[in-house]
C-alpha positions as CSV (number, residue, x, y, z in Angstrom):
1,X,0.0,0.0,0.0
2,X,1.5,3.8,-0.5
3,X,-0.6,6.6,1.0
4,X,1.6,9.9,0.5
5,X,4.1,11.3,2.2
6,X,4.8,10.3,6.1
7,X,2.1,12.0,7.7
8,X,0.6,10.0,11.2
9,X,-1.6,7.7,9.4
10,X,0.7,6.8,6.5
11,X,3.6,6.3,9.2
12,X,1.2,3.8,10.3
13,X,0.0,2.3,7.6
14,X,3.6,1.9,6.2
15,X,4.7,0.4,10.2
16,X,1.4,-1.8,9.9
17,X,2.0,-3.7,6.4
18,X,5.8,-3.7,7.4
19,X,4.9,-5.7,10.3
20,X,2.5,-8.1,8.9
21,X,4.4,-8.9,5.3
22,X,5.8,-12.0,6.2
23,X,1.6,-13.5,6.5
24,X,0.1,-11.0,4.5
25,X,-0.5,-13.3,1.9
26,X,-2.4,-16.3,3.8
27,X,-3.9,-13.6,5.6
28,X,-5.9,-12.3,2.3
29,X,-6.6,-16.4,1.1
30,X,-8.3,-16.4,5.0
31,X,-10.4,-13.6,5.1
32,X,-11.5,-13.5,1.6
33,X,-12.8,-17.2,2.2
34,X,-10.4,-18.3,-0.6
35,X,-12.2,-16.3,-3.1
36,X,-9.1,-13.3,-3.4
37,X,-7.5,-15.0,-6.4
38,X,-10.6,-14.8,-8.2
39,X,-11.1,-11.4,-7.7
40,X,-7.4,-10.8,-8.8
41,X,-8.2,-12.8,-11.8
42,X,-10.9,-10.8,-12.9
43,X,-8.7,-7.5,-12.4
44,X,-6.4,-9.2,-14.9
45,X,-9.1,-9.5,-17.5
46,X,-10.3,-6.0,-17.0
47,X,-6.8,-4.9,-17.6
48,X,-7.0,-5.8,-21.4
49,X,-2.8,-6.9,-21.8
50,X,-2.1,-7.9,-24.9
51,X,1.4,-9.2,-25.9
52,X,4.4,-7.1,-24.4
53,X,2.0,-4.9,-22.7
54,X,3.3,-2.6,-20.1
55,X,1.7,-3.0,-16.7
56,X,2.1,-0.9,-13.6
57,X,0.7,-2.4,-10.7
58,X,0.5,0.0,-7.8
59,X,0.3,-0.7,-4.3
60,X,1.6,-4.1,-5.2
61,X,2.3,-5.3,-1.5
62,X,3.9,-9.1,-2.1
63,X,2.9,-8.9,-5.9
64,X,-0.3,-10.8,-6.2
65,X,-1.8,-9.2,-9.2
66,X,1.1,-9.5,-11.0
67,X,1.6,-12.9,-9.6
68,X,-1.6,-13.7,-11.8
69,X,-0.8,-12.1,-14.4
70,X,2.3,-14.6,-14.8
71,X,0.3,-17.7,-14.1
72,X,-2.4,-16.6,-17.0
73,X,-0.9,-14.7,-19.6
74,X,3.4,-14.4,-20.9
75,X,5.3,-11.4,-22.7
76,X,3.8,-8.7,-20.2
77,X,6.4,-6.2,-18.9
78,X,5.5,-6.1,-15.3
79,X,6.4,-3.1,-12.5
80,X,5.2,-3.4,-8.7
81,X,5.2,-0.5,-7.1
82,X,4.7,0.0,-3.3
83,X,6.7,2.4,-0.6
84,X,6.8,-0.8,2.1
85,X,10.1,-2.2,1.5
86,X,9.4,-5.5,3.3
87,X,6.3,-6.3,1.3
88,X,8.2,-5.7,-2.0
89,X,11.3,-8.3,-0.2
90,X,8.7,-11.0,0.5
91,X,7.3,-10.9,-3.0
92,X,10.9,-10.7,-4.5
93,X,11.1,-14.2,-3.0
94,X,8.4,-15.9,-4.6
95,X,7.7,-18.0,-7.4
96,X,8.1,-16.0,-10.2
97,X,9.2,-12.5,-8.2
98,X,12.6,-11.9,-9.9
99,X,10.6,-11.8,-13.4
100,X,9.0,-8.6,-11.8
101,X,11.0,-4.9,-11.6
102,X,10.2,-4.0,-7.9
103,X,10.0,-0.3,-7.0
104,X,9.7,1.9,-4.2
105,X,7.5,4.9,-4.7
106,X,4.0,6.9,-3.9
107,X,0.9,6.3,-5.1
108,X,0.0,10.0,-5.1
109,X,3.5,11.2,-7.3
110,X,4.7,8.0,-9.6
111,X,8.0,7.9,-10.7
112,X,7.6,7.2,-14.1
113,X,6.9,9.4,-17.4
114,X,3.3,10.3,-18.9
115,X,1.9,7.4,-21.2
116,X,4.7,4.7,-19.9
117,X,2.5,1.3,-19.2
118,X,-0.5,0.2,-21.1
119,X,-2.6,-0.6,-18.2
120,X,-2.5,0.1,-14.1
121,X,-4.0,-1.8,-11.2
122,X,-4.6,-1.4,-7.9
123,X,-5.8,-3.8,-5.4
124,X,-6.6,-2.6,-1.5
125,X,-4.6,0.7,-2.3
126,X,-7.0,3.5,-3.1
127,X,-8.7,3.4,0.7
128,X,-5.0,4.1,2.2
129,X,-4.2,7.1,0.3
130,X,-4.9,10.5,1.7
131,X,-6.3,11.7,-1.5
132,X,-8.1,9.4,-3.8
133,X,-8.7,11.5,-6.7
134,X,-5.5,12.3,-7.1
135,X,-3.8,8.6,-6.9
136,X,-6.2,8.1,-9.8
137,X,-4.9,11.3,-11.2
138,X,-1.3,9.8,-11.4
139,X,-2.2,6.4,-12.8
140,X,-4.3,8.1,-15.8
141,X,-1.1,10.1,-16.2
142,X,1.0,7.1,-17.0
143,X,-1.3,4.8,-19.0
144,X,-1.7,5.5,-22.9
145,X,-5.0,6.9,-24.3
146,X,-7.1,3.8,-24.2
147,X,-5.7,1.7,-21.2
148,X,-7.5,0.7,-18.6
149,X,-6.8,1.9,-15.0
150,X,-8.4,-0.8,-12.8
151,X,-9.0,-0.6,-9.1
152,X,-9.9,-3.8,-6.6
153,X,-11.2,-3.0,-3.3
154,X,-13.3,-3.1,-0.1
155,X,-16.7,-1.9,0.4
156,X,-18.4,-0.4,3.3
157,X,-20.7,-3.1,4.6
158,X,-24.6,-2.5,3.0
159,X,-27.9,-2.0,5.0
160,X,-29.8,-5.6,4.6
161,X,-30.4,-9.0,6.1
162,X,-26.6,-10.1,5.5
163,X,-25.4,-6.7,7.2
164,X,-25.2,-8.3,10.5
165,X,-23.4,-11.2,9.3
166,X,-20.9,-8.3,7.3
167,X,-19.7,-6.9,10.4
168,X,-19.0,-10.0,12.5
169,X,-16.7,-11.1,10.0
170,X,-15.2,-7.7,9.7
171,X,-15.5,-6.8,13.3
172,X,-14.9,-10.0,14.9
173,X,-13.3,-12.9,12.5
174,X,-11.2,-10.7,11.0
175,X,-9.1,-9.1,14.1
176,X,-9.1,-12.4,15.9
177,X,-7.8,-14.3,12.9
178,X,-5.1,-11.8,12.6
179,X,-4.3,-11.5,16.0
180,X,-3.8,-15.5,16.2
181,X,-1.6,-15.5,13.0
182,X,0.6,-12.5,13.1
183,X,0.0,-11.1,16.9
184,X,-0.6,-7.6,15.3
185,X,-3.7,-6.4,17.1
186,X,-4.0,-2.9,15.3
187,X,-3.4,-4.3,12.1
188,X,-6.5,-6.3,11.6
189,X,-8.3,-3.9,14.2
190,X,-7.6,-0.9,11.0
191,X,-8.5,-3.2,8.2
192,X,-12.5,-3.0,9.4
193,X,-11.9,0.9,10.6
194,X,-10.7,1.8,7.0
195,X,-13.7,-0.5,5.3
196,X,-16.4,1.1,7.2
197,X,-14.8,4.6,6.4
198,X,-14.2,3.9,2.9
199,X,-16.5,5.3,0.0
200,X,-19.4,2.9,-1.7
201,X,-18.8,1.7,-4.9
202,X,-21.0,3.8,-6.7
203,X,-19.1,7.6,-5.1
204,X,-15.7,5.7,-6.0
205,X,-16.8,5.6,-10.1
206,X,-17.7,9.3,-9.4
207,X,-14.0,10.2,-8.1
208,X,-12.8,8.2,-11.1
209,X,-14.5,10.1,-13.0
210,X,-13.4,13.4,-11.9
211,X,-9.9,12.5,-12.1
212,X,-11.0,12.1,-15.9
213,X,-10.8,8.5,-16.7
214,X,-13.9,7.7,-18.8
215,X,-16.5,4.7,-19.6
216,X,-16.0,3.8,-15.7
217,X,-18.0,1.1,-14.5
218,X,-17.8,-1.5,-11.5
219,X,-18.5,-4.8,-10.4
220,X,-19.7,-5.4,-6.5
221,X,-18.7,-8.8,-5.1
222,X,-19.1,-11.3,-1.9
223,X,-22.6,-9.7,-0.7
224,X,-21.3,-6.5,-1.6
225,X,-17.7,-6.1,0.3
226,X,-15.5,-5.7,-2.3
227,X,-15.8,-3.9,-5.9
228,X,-13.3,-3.7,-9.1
229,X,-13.7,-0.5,-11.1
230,X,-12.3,0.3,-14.2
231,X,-11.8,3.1,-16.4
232,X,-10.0,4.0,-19.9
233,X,-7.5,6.8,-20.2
234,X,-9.0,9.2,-23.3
């Protein structure tokens, strides 16, 4: 994850995933119920690589988008960028990591040149930042007219029969799952914090928008918790 800068909450979002990276990835296979890799799969497809394409994944923790990318389609030019160092080290080591070019950066100011990759992702990134528009801003910035900027994340739980349900897992599985496998208490105490705070689906297709990617659209998924937007650079 890369909110900007080192203000107090990105300090602590950068301390929290720095602490965690070493079960980060089970930790996701757990909470999602198995069904992450799916979702990741279906970011893939939304991305639209073709042969060589360029792909910037930001936010890229240990890799798992770009993990997929490898295991379903060859000849893409992969980039992972995050500003946790230790996430970034345990994704170096697996399967299939050195075939990725690993770099430390911001979500908010990437270090790369307009029109550079053919397609960005995002997965669990955009409710971190400290300014949403403008990490959309920076990814439109360096995709070509035409490629797809696409964004995988949580969703504040929904009023309903199944909201009840919702918030155990969040409020309840979640933290004691994470507590049991990693000991980090505030960790998996922010992960349903940040969820609750974070914008529904249908305001996060309205900031894409205003950051000026067009045709946006999204897909809600697992009773409404998570959504994967996308939207074309003009």
């Amino acid at each position: 994850m890369s909110p900007s800068g080192r203000s107090g909450r990105a300090e602590f979002v950068h301390q929290m995933f720095d602490a965690i990276a070493g079960h980060y990835d089970l930790m996701n296979r757990l909470i999602s119920l198995g069904r992450d890799r799916a979702w990741r799969r279906h970011v893939v497809r939304l991305a639209s690589l073709g042969p060589g394409a360029r792909l910037l994944d930001v936010g890229t923790g240990t890799g798992d988008i770009l993990m997929t990318v490898q295991s379903c389609q060859r000849g893409v030019r992969m980039v992972g960028l995050d500003f946790t160092l230790n996430m970034m080290r345990v994704g170096r080591l697996r399967n299939g990591g050195r075939r990725i070019l690993w770099c430390a950066g911001d979500a908010l100011c990437l270090p790369f040149p307009d029109e550079s990759f053919d397609a960005v992702t995002s997965a669990y990134l955009i409710r971190n930042v400290t300014d949403a528009r403008r990490a959309f801003q920076e990814q439109m910035r360096v995709v070509r007219p035409g490629g797809k900027v696409v964004c995988l994340d949580t969703s504040p739980p929904r009023t309903g029969l199944l909201r009840p349900l919702v918030l155990f897992h969040l409020e309840v599985v979640i933290p004691f799952l994470g507590y049991l496998l990693t000991r980090q208490n505030a960790a998996y105490r922010y992960l349903p914090s940040s969820t609750r705070a974070f914008v529904p689906p249908e305001q996060l297709a309205s900031i894409m928008q205003s950051a000026g990617l067009e045709n946006v659209r999204y897909r809600s998924l697992m009773f409404g918790t998570q959504a994967v937007h996308v939207g074309t650079r003009r």
